[in-house]
N, C-alpha and C positions, 0 to 999 in steps of 0.2 A: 596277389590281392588287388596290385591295377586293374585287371580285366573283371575282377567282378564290377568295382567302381564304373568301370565302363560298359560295361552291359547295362547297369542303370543309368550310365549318360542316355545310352541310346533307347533304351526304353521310356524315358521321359523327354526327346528329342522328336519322338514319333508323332505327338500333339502340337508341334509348333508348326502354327497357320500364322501368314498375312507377312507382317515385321518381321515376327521370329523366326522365320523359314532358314534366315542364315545357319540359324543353329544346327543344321539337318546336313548343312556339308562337311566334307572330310576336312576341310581348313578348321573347324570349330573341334572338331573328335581329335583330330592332333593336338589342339592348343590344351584340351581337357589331358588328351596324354600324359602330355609335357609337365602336366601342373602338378598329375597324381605323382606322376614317376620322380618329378624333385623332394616332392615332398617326402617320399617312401623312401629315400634317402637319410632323412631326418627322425624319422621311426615310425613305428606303424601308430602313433598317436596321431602326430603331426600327419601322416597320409588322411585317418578318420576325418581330421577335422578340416583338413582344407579341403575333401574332396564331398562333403557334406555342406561347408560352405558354397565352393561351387555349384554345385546341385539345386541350391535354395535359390543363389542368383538366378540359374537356369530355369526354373520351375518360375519364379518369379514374374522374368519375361514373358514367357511363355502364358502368363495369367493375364500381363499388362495387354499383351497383342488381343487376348481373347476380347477382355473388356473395352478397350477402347471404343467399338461401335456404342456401346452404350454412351457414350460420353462423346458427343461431335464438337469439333473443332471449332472454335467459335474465332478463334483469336490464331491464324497460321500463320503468323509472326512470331510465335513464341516457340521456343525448342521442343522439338518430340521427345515426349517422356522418355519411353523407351531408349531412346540414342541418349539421354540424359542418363537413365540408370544405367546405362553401359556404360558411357562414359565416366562416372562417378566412381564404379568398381575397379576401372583400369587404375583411375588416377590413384586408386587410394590403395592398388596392389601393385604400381609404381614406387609412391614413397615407401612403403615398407620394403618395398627389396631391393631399389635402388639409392634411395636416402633415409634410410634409419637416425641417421646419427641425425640430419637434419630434423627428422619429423621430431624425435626424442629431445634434442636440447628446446624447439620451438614450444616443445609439450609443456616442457620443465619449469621455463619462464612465462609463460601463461599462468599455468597450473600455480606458481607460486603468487605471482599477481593477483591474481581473484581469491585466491586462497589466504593472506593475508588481507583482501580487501573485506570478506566475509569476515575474518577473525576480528578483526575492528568492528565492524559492526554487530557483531555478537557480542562482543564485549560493551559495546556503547547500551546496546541497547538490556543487558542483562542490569548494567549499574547503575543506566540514570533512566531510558526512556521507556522501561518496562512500567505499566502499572503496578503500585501498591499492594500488596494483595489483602487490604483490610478497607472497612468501607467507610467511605467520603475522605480519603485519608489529604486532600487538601486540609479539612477541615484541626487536623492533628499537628500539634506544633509541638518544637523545643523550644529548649533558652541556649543560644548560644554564650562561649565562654563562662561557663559559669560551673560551679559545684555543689551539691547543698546536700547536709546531712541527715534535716528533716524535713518534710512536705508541709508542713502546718503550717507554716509562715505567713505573714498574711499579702506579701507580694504572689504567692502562688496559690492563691484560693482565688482570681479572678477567671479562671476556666470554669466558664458553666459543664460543660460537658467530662467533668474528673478529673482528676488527674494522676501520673503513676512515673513508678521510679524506675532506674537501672544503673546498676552497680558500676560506677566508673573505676577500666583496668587500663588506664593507658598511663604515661610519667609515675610517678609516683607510687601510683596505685597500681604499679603491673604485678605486683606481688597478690593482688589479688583473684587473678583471672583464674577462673576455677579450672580443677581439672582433677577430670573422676574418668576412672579405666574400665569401660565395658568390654569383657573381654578379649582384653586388646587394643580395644578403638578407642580414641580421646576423643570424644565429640566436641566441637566449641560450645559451650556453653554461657547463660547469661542469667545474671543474678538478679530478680525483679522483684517490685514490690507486689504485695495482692492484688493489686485495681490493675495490673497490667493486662491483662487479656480482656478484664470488662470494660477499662477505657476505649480498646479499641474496637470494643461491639464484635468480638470475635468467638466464637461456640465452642467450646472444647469438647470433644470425645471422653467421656468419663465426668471428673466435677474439676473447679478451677481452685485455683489457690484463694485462701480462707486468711483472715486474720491470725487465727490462730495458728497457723504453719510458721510465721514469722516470729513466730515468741520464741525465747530460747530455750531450750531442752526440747521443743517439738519434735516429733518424729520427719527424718528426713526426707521430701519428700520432691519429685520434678514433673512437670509435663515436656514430652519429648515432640520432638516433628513429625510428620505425616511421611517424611523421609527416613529417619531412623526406623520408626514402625514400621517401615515395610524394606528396607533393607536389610535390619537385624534381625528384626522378630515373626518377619511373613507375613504381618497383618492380619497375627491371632489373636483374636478378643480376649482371652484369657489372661494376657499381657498386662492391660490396662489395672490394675490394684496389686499387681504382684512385685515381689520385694527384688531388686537385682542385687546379686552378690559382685556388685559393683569396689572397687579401691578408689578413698581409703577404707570408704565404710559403707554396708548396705546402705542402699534409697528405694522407696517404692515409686510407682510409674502410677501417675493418680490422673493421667490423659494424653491428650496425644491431640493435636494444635489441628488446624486444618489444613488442607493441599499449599505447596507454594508459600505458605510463609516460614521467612527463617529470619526474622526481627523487622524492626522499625525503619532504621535506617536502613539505604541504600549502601551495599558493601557487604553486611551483616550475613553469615550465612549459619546461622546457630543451628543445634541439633536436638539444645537440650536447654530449659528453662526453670533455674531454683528459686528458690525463694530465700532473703537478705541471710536467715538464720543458718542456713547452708553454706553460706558465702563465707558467713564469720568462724565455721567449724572447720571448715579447706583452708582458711589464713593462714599463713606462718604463723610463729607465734610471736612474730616482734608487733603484730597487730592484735594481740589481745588487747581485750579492754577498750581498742578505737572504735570511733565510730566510721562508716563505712560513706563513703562520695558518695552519692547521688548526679544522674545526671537527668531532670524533669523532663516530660510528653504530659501535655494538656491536649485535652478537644473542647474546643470550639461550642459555645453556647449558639443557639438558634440567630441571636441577633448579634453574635460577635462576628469581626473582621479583625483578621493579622495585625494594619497597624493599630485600629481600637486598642487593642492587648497589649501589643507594643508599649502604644503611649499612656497607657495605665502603668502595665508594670514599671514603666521609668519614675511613671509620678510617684510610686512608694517607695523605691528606692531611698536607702538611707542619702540626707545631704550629702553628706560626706564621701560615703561610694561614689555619688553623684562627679565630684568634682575630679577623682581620683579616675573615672571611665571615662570625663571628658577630654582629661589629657592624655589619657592612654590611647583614646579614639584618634585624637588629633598625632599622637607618632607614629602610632601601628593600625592605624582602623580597626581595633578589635575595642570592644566591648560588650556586655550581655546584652541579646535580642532576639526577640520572640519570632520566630521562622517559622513558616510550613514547614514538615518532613519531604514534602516532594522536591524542595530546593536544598536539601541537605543531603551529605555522604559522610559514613563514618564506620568503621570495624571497632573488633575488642581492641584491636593493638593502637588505634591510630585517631586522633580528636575527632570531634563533627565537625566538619567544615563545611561552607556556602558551594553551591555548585552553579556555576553562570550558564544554565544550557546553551545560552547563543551562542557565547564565546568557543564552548565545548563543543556544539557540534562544527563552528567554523575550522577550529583544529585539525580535528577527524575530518573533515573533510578533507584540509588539503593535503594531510597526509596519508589517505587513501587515493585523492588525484595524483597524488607525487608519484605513488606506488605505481600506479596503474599506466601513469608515461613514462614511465623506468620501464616497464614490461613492453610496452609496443613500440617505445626506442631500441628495447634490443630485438627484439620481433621481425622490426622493420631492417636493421641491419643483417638479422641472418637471412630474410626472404634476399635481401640484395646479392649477401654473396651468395644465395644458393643457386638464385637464378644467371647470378654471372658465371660460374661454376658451368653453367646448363647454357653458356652463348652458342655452342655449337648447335645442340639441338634446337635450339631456339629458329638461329638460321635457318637450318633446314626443314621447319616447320613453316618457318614464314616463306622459303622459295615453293613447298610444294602449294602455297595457297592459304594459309592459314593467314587470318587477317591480325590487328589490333585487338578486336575486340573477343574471337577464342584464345587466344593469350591471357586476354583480364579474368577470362571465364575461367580460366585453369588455373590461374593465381587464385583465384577468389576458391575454388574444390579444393586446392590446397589448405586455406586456412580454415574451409571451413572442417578439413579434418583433424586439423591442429586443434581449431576452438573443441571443438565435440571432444578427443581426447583431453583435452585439459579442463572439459566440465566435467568429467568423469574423477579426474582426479583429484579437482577442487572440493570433492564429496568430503575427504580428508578432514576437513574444517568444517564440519557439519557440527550443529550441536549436538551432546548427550542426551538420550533417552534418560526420562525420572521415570521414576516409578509410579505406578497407576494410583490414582485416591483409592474411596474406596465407595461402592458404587454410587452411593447419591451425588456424586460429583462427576460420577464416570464420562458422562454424556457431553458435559462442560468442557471436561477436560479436553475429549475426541476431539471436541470441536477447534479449542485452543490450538492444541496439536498438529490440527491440518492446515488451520491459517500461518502456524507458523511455517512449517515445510512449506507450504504453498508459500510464502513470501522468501525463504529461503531459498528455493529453485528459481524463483522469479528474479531474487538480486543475482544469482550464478549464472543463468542465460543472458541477463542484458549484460552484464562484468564480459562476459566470453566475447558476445557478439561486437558490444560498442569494444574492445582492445582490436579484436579479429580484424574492424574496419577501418581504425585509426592506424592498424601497421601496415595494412594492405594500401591504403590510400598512399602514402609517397611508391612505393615500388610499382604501384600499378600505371601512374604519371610519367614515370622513367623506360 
């Protein structure tokens, strides 16, 4: 099987003009030999594929020599391509068959470095720095620390813009967190009042939750995600009014929410949205009879601002409360206060809490920088020993004439085929693919989709290159 391989060596050796003429002696048809005949050792895969690789290098050249007259020399201080791409092939069919183990562990700790450096940032930006996906959602506030059983009150009638409820399951209330078995799949779910989807000026697919869903003996009823819809159901229309043979009890699917949201808060990843009377039918039953937390989302009248609201709602506050949140304020800094949702974080299990971006991304930062100098610390010590490993040929590279600066050039081919493998592998830490809307959003979404891959490969190439050049920098000095 070698001699066919090499009958196409020499039939695509037959074109090589100018540069590539070396290729046309019997020193370059041995060294092809040599390469097939090891590999045909390995099996006849490994022959295929390295003698198909060789061939592309070969043909390559053989393109680059042709083309060059088109493209004159401007700058003859600068490396000949060609002796470049050859050179580049050797170094990197070097480390793989003389330092594996090197190339492999330098891979490894790269590869994890940026790899962790992405997963922080994917998670930073999934929890806090992603937009809202509902509109003007600065504009959309809670009430911190607080619980209320009705909406009527009259400290929560100062949002011009609505107001709307959600079932609090966390302390106390965890006996409440719903939970209904679609086939299998518990989806998180969230228990809300009627005005929840029109406070936040959001459209639903099908119709939204009614007053009347909320009275009790109502027929059971939810709007589900744009995620569950097309995960579970395929994103057939038929879906949308039809009854699931759901546990404990049927619910019908009366809509389906728009792309991307999955609640209010940041953290929130819901699937499925009931209504309070649902809430109180999945209770245990040591909560019969109770009435059910609340925890309030107001929007924002046209001439309100955050602290406006703020200092309104304090002024209604009962005295009393009053004096009782000033001294709680004064031990623990907590007491009730009107927030944007873009400065909050909060899940079914876990309170709403303030989120300080400054302070948050200084964290993430430096625990992505810590990361990243832990990588090209040990980077830079295996380029040390590997190259002191390699003092001989080092030597006798430098007696036949090789200066300082093809030494820096071959450390630097080195990493950069370490970086290139370990951006390959930092793909690892890529984010999930979601599931497509459905088309009126299609085109939105595309676009979403590429700015983010496009700023994911962008954080993954600079992650590669600035590690590559900060572990290269002391070995290349030395």
């Amino acid at each position: 099987m070698t001699s066919v391989w090499l009958r196409v060596f020499r039939s695509i050796v037959r074109f090589a003009r100018r540069e590539a003429v070396d290729l046309r002696t019997a020193h370059a048809e041995a060294t092809f030999t040599s390469v097939c005949e090891a590999a045909a050792r390995r099996g006849q895969l490994a022959l295929t594929v390295t003698a198909i690789w060789e061939l592309t290098v070969v043909a390559a050249l053989i393109a680059l020599a042709y083309l060059r007259p088109w493209f004159p020399r401007r700058h003859p201080h600068l490396p000949d391509p060609v002796d470049s791409l050859r050179g580049l092939w050797i170094g990197v069919r070097s480390l793989l068959r003389s330092h594996p183990g090197y190339l492999a562990m330098s891979t490894f700790v790269l590869a994890v470095a940026v790899g962790v450096n992405l997963l922080v940032f994917t998670i930073v930006n999934a929890l806090w720095t992603r937009p809202l996906p509902f509109p003007e959602p600065e504009q959309v506030v809670t009430i911190t620390e607080s619980a209320w059983v009705r909406l009527s009150g009259p400290q929560l009638q100062i949002f011009g813009g609505g107001i709307a409820g959600q079932v609090i399951t966390t302390g106390m209330n965890a006996g409440l967190r719903p939970q209904i078995d679609i086939g299998g799949r518990v989806p998180e779910t969230l228990g809300v009042t009627s005005a929840y989807f029109q406070m936040l000026r959001l459209p639903i697919r099908g119709r939204d939750f009614t007053i009347d869903d909320e009275r009790e003996g109502a027929e059971p009823v939810a709007i589900i995600s744009d995620r569950l819809w097309a995960g579970l159901f395929g994103r057939r229309p038929e879906m949308i009014g039809a009854v699931l043979p759901a546990q404990p009890f049927p619910i019908r699917i009366i809509g389906v929410a728009p792309p991307d949201f999955k609640g209010i808060r940041r953290g929130e990843q819901a699937d499925m949205w009931i209504p309070t009377s649902v809430v109180h039918r999945l209770a245990p039953a040591v909560w019969e009879g109770k009435s059910l937390s609340l925890m309030a989302f107001g929007r924002l009248g046209p001439d309100q601002t955050v602290p406006m609201v703020d200092q309104r709602f304090w002024e209604l506050t009962d005295p009393r409360l009053r004096e009782f949140y000033q001294a709680l304020d004064i031990r623990m800094e907590r007491r009730p206060r009107v927030v944007s949702v873009v400065d909050v974080f909060g899940t079914p299990d876990t309170r709403t809490f303030m989120v300080n971006e400054r302070d948050a991304a200084l964290v993430v930062s430096a625990l992505v920088l810590l990361v990243l100098l832990g990588g090209c610390a040990t980077i830079a010590a295996l380029v040390l020993v590997h190259y002191e490993r390699r003092r001989v040929e080092l030597a006798v590279k430098m007696s036949l004439g090789a200066g300082r600066g093809r030494l820096i050039r071959e450390l630097l081919r080195d990493l950069s085929v370490v970086g290139a493998s370990a951006l390959r592998a930092s793909s690892l830490a890529r984010p999930h693919r979601r599931a497509w809307p459905h088309s009126g959003s299609a085109r939105r979404c595309l676009r979403c989709r590429c700015a983010q891959r496009s700023s994911f490969w962008c954080r993954r190439v600079c992650s590669c290159g600035l590690s590559s050049t900060v572990s290269g920098a002391h070995p290349a000095s030395t």
